[in-house]
C-alpha positions as CSV (number, residue, x, y, z in Angstrom):
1,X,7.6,-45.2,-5.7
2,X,5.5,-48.5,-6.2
3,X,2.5,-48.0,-8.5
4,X,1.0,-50.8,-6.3
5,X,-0.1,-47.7,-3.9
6,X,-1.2,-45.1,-6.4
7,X,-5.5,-44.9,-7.0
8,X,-7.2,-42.3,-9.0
9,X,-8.4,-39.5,-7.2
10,X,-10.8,-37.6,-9.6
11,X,-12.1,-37.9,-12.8
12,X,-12.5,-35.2,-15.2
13,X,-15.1,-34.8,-17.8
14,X,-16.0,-32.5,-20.5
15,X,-19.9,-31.3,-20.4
16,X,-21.4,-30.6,-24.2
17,X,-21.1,-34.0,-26.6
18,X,-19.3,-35.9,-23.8
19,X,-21.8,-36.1,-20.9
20,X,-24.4,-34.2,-22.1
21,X,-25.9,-33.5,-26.0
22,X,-25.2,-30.8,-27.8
23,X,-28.3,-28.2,-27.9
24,X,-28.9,-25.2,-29.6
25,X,-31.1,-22.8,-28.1
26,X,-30.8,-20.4,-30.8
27,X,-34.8,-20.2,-31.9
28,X,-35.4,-19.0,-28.2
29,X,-32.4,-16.3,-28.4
30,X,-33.5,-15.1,-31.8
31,X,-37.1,-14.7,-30.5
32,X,-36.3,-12.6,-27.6
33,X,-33.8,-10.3,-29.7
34,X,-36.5,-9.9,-31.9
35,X,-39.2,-9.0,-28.9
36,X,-36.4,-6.4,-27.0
37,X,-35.2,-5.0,-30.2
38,X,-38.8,-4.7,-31.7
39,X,-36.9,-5.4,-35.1
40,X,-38.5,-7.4,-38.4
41,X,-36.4,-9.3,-40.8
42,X,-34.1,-12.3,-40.4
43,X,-31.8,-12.1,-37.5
44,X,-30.2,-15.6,-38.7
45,X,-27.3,-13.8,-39.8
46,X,-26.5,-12.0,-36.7
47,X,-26.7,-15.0,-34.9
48,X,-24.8,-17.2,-37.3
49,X,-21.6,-14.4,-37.1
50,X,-22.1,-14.3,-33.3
51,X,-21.9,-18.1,-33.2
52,X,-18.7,-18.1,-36.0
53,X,-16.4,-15.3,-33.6
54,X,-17.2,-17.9,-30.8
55,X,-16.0,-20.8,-32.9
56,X,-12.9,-18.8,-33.8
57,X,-12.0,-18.0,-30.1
58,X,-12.5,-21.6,-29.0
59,X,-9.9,-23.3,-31.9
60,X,-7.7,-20.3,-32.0
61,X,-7.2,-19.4,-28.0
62,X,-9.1,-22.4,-26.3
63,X,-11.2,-19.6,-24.9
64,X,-14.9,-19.3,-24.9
65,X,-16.3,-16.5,-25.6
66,X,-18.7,-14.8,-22.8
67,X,-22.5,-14.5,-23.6
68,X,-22.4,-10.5,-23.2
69,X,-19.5,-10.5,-25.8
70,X,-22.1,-12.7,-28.3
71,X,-24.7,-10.3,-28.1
72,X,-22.3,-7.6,-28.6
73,X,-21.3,-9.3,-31.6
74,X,-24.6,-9.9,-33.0
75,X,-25.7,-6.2,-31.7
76,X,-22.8,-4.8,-34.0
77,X,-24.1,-7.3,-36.9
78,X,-27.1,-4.9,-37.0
79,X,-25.7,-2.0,-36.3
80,X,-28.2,-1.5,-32.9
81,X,-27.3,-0.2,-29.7
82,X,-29.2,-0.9,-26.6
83,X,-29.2,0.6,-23.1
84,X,-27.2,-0.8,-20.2
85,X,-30.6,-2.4,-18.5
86,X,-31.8,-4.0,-21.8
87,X,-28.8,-5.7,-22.5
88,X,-28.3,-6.7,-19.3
89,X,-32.0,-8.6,-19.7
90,X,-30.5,-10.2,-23.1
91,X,-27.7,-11.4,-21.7
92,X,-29.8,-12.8,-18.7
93,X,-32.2,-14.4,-21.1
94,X,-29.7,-16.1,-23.9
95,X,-27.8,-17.2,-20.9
96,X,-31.5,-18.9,-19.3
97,X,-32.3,-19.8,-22.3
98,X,-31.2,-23.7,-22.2
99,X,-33.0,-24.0,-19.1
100,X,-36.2,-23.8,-21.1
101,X,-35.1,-27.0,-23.3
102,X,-32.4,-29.1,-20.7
103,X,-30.0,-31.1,-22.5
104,X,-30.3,-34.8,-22.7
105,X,-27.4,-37.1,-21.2
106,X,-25.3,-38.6,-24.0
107,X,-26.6,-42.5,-24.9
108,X,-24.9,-45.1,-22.5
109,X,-23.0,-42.3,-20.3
110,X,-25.3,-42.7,-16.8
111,X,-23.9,-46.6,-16.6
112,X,-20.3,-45.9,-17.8
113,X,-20.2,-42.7,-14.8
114,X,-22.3,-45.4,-12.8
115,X,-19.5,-47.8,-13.6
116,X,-16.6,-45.2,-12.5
């Protein structure tokens, strides 16, 4: 077959650091863990090994972790259990939670897709 006939037909694009920046919304996560589980002290670290298993699934599987396996994680951390509704309302609210601060398109990206 000719290439002379061949065109490209779609164009694929990863989302975080390639189209879009990188943002962490982990202040806003931290602050409603802190409200549900009415808990003092510095939840950092529950975050920080919640945000490490994720990193291990995504180099070692190619897998990303869910958002209700995070909080688990991060739940275990601090050895707290939670009923089925207020986890639900966690998982809701880390998940919404980068709707509160939208990531910002990657510099010079809008006129390379406006070139595609």
């Amino acid at each position: 077959m000719s290439r002379k006939g061949l065109c490209i037909q779609a164009v694929t694009f990863d989302f975080w650091g390639t189209l879009y920046q990188n943002r962490e919304a982990g202040p806003i996560r931290l602050a409603l863990l802190r409200e549900k589980l009415n808990l003092d002290g510095d939840l950092q670290p529950a975050y920080d090994h919640a945000h490490q298993l994720a990193h291990h699934y995504w180099w070692r599987e190619q897998r990303s972790l869910s958002t209700a396996r995070r909080l688990d994680a991060m739940l275990d951390y601090l050895g707290v259990s939670v009923s089925p509704p207020v986890r639900a309302e966690l998982v809701k609210g880390f998940e919404e939670a980068l709707l509160k601060m939208p990531p910002a398109l990657v510099p010079g990206v809008h006129r390379l897709l406006q070139a595609l």
